[in-house]
C-alpha positions in Angstrom: 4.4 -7.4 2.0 6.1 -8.0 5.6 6.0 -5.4 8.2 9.4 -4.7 8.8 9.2 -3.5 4.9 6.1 -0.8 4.9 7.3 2.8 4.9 6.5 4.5 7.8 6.8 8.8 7.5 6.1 9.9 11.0 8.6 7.0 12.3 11.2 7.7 9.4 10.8 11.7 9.3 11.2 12.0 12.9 14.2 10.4 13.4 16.4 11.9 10.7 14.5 15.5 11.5 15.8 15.2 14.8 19.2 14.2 13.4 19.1 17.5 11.7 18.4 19.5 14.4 20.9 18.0 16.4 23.7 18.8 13.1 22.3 22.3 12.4 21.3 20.9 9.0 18.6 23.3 8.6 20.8 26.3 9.2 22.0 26.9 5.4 24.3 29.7 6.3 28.1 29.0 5.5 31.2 30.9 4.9 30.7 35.1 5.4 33.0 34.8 1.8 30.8 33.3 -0.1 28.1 35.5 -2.1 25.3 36.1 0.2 21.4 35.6 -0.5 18.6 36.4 1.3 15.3 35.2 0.9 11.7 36.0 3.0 8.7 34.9 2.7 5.6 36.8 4.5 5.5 35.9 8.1 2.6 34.4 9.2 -0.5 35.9 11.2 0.1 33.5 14.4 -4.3 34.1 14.9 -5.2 30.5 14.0 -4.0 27.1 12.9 -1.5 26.0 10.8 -3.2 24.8 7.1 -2.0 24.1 3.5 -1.9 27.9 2.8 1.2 28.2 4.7 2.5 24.6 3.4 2.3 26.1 0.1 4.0 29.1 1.0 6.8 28.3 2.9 7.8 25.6 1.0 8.1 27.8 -2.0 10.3 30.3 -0.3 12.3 26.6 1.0 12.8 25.1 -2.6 14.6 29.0 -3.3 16.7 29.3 -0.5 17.8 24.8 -1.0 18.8 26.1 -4.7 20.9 29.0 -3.4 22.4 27.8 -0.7 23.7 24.6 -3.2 25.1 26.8 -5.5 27.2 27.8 -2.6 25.6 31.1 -1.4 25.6 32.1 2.3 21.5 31.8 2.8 19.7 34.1 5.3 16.7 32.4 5.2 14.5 34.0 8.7 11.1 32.8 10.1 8.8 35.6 12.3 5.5 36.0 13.2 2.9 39.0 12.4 2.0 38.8 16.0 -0.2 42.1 16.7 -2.9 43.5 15.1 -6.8 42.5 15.1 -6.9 39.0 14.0 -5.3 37.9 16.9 -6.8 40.0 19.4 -10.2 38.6 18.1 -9.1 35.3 17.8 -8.5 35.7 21.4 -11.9 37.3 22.1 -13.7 34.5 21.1 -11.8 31.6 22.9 -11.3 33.7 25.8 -7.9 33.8 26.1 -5.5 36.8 26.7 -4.1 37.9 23.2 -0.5 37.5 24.3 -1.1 33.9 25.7 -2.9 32.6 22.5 -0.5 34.4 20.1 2.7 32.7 21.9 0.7 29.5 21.7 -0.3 29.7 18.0 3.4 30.5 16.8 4.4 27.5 19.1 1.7 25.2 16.6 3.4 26.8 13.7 7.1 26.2 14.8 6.5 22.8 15.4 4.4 22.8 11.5 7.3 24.0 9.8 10.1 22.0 11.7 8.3 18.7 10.5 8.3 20.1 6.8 11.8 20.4 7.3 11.7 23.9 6.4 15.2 25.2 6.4 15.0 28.2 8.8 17.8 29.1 11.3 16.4 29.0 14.9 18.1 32.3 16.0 16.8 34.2 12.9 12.8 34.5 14.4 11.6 37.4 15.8 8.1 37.8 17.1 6.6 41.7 16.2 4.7 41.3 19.6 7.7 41.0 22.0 9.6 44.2 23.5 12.5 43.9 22.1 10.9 44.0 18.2 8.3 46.5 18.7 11.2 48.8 20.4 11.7 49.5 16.9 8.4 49.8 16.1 8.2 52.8 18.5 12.1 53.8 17.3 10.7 54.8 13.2 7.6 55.9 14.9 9.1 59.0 16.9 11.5 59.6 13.8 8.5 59.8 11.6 6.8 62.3 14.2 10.3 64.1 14.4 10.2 64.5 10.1 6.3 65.7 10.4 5.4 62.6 8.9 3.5 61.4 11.9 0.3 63.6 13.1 -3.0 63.3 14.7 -6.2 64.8 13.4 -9.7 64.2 13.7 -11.5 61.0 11.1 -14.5 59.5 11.0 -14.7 55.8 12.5 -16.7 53.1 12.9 -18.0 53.0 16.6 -20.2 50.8 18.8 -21.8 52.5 21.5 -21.9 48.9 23.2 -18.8 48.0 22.9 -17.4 51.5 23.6 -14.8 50.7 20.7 -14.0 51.8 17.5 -14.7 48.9 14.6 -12.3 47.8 11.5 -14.9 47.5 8.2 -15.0 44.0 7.9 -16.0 44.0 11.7 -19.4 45.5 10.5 -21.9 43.5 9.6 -25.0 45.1 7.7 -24.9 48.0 9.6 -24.7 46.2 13.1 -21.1 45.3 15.5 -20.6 41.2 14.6 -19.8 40.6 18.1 -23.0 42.2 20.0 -25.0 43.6 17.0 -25.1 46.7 18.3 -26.1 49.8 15.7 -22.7 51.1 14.3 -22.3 54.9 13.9 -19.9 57.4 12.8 -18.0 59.3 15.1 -15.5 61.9 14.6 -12.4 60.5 16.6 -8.9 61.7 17.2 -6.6 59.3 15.6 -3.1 59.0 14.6 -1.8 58.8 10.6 1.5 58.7 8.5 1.0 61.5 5.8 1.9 58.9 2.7 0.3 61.4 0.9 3.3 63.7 1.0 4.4 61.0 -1.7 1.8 60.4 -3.5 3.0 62.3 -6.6 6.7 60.7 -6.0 5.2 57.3 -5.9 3.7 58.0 -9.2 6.8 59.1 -10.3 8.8 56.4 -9.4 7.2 53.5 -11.3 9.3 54.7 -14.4 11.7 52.7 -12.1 10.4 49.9 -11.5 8.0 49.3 -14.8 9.8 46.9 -16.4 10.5 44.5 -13.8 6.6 44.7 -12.6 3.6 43.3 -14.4 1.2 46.2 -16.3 -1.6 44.8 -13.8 -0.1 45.4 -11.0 1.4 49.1 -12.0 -1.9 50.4 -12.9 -3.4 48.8 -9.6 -1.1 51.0 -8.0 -1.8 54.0 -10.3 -5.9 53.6 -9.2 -4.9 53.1 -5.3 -2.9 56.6 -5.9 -5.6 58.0 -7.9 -4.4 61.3 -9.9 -7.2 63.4 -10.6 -6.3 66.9 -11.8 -9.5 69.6 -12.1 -10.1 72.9 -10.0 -10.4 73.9 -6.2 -13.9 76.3 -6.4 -15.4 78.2 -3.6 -19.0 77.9 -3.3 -20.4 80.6 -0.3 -23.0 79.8 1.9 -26.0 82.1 1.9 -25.8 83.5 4.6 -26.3 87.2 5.3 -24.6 87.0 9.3 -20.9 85.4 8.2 -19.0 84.5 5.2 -18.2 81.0 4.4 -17.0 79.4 1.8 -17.4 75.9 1.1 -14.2 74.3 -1.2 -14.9 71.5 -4.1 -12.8 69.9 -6.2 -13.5 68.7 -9.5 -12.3 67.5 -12.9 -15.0 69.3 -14.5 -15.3 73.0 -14.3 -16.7 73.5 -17.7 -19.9 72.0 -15.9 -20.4 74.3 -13.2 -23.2 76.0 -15.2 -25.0 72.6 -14.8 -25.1 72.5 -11.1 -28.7 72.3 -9.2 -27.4 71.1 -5.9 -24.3 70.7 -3.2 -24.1 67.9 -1.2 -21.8 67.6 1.9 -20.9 64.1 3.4 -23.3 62.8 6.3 -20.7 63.1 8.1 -19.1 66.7 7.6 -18.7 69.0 10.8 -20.3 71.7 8.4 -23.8 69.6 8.5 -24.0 70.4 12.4 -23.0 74.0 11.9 -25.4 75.2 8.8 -28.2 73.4 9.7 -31.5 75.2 11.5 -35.1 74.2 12.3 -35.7 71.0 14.2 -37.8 69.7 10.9 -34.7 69.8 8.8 -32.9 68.7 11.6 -35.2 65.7 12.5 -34.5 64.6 8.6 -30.9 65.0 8.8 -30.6 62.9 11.9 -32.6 60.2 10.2 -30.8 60.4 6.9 -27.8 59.5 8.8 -29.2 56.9 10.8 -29.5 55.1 7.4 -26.0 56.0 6.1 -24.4 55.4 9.2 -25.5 51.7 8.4 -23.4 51.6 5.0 -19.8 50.7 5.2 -17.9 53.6 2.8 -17.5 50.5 -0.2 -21.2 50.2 -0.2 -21.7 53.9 -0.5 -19.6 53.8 -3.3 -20.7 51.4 -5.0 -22.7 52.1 -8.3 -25.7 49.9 -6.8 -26.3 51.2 -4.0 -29.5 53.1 -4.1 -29.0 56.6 -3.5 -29.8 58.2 -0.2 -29.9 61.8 1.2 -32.1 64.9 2.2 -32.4 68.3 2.1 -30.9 70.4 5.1 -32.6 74.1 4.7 -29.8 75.7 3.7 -28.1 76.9 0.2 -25.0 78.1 -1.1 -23.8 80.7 -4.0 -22.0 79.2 -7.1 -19.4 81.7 -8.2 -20.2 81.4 -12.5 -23.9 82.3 -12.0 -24.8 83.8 -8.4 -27.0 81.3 -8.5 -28.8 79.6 -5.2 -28.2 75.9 -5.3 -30.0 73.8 -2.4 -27.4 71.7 0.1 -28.1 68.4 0.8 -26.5 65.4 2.4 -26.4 61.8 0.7 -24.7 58.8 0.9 -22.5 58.9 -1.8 -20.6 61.4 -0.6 -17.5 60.4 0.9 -15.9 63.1 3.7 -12.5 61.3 3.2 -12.4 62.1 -0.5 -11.8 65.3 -1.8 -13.1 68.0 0.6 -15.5 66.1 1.4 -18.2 68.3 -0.7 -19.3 68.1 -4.0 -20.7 70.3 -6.6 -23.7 67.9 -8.5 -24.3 68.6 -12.1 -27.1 65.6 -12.9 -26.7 66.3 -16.5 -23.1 65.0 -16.6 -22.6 62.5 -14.1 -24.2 59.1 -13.4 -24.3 59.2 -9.8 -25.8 63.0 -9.5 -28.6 61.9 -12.2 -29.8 59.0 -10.6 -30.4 61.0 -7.0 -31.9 64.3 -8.8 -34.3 61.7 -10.6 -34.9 60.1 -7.3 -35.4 63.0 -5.2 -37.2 65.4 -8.4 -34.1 67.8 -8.8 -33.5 70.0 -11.8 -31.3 68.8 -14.5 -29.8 71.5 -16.8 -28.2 69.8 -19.8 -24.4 72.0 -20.1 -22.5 70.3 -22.2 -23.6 68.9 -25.6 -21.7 66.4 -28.2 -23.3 68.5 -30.9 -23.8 72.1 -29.4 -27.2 71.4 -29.5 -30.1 71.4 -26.6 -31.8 68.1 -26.0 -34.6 68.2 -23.7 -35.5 66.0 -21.3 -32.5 63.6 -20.8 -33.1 59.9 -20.2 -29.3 59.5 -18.9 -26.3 61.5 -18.0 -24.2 62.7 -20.7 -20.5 62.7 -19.3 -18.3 62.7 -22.3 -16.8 66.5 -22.9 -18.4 68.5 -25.8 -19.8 72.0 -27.1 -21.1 73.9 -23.5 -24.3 75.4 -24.0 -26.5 77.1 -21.0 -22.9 78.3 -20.2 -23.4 82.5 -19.9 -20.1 83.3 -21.9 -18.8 80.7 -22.5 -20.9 79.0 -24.7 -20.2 77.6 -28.3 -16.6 76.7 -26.6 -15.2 72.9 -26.5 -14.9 71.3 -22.8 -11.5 71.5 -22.7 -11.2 74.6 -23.4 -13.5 75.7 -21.2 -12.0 74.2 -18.4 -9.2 75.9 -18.2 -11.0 79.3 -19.4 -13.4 79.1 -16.2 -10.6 77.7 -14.0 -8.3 81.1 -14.9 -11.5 83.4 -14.6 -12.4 81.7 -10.8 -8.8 82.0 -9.8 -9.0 85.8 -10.7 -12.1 86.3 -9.0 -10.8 84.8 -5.8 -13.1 82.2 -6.2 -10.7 79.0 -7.2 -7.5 77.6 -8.8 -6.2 75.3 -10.7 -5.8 72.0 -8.2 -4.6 68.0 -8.2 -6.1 65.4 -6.1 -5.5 62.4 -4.9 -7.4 58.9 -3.8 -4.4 58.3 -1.8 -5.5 59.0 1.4 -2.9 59.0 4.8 -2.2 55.9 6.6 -4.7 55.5 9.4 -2.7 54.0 12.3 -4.6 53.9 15.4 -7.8 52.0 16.3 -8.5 52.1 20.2 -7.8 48.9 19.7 -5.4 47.0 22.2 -3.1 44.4 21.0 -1.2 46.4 18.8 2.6 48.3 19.8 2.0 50.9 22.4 2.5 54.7 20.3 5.4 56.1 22.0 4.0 59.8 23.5 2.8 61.2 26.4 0.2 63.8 27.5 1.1 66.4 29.8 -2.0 69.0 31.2 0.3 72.1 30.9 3.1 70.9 27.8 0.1 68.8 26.1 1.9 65.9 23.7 5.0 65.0 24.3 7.4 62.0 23.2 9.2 59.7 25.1 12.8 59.9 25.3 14.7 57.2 22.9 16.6 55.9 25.9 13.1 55.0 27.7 11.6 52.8 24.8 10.3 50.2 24.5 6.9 51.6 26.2 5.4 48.3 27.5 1.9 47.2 26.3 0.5 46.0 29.8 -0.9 42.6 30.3 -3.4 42.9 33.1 -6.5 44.6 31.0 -10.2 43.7 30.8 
């Protein structure tokens, strides 16, 4: 075969891709009467090198927008980059270049990457999410969301590196330890900003009638377990304590157990711990005990493996069926941002209470019974509904039953109510973290927070930081 005959892409492609640039033929927009159709793909996160994953991707989005734009639509058809956030700040951490610099020169790798595919993007539909005049807007929704109550800050627990002097994202933890100086991560209570999505969590339930035939099954009840709909009681359980009075909320599904419970645990992390806790022994323990959570990111606690940890603090609390004293401890399992952040444990009926009484030699007091009948020693939690026995009055009555019979007789004590819970918890939006859009308030020593004026935004993230 001669020369002059072999094909030659990079020769060929760049001269008729320059051609097209020159003729706009990239832009598919055309007459503002024809029917319009607009098509986005996700922007990319500019915090690393183009690769196949974004050839795949946009080329996808392309073939749509070609199709379209031939049957004589008016395509919009924009390109933009997911500029902020913390894969880009620590993608500039570890070549040591300023975030802004090594974002700008990341999206400048991936314009050039999707001009040679000949991706048909308009030049003067980008916008970058890290520049003013985007994140403007950013700050715009934010002080309407504060304005509609949708926007507060209250105290969470975080992941922070005394090292570092930062708070830590989850997958920024590595077995306990900060990936970048292996530092011991704790908990710390931190005040930090969230949108209350939770407001909507029962609309957003609601609203997938809408949507459920145009959506796969898989993906609806993905979305049904990310909500997480849990309906039970609220129940007051009183600390023992002669001085004060202090009740202690829980929520659960299963009041008709609450004859079954032999302990209380509170999260690790729970202000309470600091509060009821006396005795520098018991003290001593708790301190360790949360050494060793504070090493467990909140999936591992979670998790069905994970061996269960925890200890006794000293104190107890009442349980409003019985009078009865039940011990309080801490363990890992216990999650402060789920529920109240308490739980009434009944081993007898659920997995994760049995396996830490076995552990740790708590009682187990069998409650409820398929058959009505008493079966000694247990080998396993029974957590199917039944016949309660061991249950004062109530027993010979079916679960269900007795449910809402103890629910009604604790809300007429003053002791509980009915209640609905969610897994939905609100958007945390604030990290300490610095390459993100500035959050548009101020703090004044005698007005305290305060937002800036519309006319004053964009409120500039500053370059010169260490």
């Amino acid at each position: 075969m001669e020369e002059k005959n072999v094909y030659d892409p990079l020769r060929i492609e760049k001269k008729w891709l320059g051609i097209w640039e020159k003729n706009k033929i990239l832009s598919l927009k055309s007459s503002i009467k024809n029917p319009k159709y607009y098509i986005l793909e996700m922007f990319p996160y500019p915090s690393g090198e183009p690769h196949m994953g974004h050839a795949r991707n946009y080329t996808i989005g392309d073939a749509i927008a070609r199709i379209f734009s031939r049957k004589g639509h008016n395509v919009l058809h924009p390109i933009g980059y997911d500029a902020f956030g913390l894969p880009a700040e620590n993608a500039a951490i570890k070549s040591g270049i300023h975030p802004k610099d090594s974002t700008m020169q990341n999206i400048e790798k991936m314009r050039k990457a999707l001009f040679r595919m000949a991706i048909t993007y308009d030049s003067g539909d980008e916008i970058i999410t890290s520049e003013p005049d985007y994140y403007r807007w950013t700050q715009w929704f934010f002080l309407l969301f504060l304005k509609m109550g949708l926007a507060e800050k209250k105290e969470a627990p975080v992941n922070w590196c005394d090292s570092c002097q930062t708070v830590l994202a989850n997958e920024q933890v590595i077995g306990g330890q900060c990936e970048r100086c292996e530092n011991t991560v704790r908990k710390r209570i931190l005040s930090q900003w969230f949108f209350k999505i939770t407001d909507y969590a029962q609309r957003l339930l609601d609203d997938m009638e809408i949507i459920k035939d145009g959506w796969p099954e898989r993906v609806l009840t993905i979305q049904q377990n990310w909500i997480g709909r849990s309906e039970g009681a609220r129940v007051n359980f009183t600390l023992d304590d002669s001085s004060r009075k202090l009740d202690i909320p829980v929520f659960t599904t299963r009041p008709d157990t609450l004859f079954g419970v032999t302990f209380f645990i509170l999260a690790s992390e729970h202000p309470l711990v600091d509060e009821i806790v006396t005795g520098e022994n018991f003290r001593a323990e708790v301190e360790k005990t949360r050494s060793i959570i504070a090493k467990q990111s909140d999936i591992e606690r979670g998790a069905a493996e994970t061996e269960k940890v925890g200890c006794f603090t000293g104190r107890y609390v009442i349980n409003p069926v019985n009078d009865e004293k039940v011990p309080v401890w801490i363990a890992n399992y216990v999650l402060l941002e789920y529920g109240t952040g308490a739980i009434m444990a009944v081993p007898a009926h659920d997995e994760r209470d049995f396996n830490f009484a076995q552990k740790y030699g708590i009682q187990v007091r069998e409650v409820i019974s398929p058959d009505g009948k008493n079966h000694g020693k247990m080998s396993e939690a029974y957590t199917q509904e039944g016949i309660m026995i061991n249950s004062g009055k109530y027993c010979g009555m079916h679960s269900g039953d007795g449910k809402k019979k103890i629910t009604s007789d604790l809300e007429k004590a003053g002791d509980g109510a009915p209640s609905v819970n969610y897994k939905l918890k609100d958007w945390l939006i604030s990290r300490q973290r610095y390459w993100g859009a500035p959050i548009p308030v101020v703090y004044c020593k005698n007005c305290g927070m305060q937002p800036v004026p519309e006319e004053d935004l964009p409120v500039l993230l500053p370059y010169d930081v260490d």
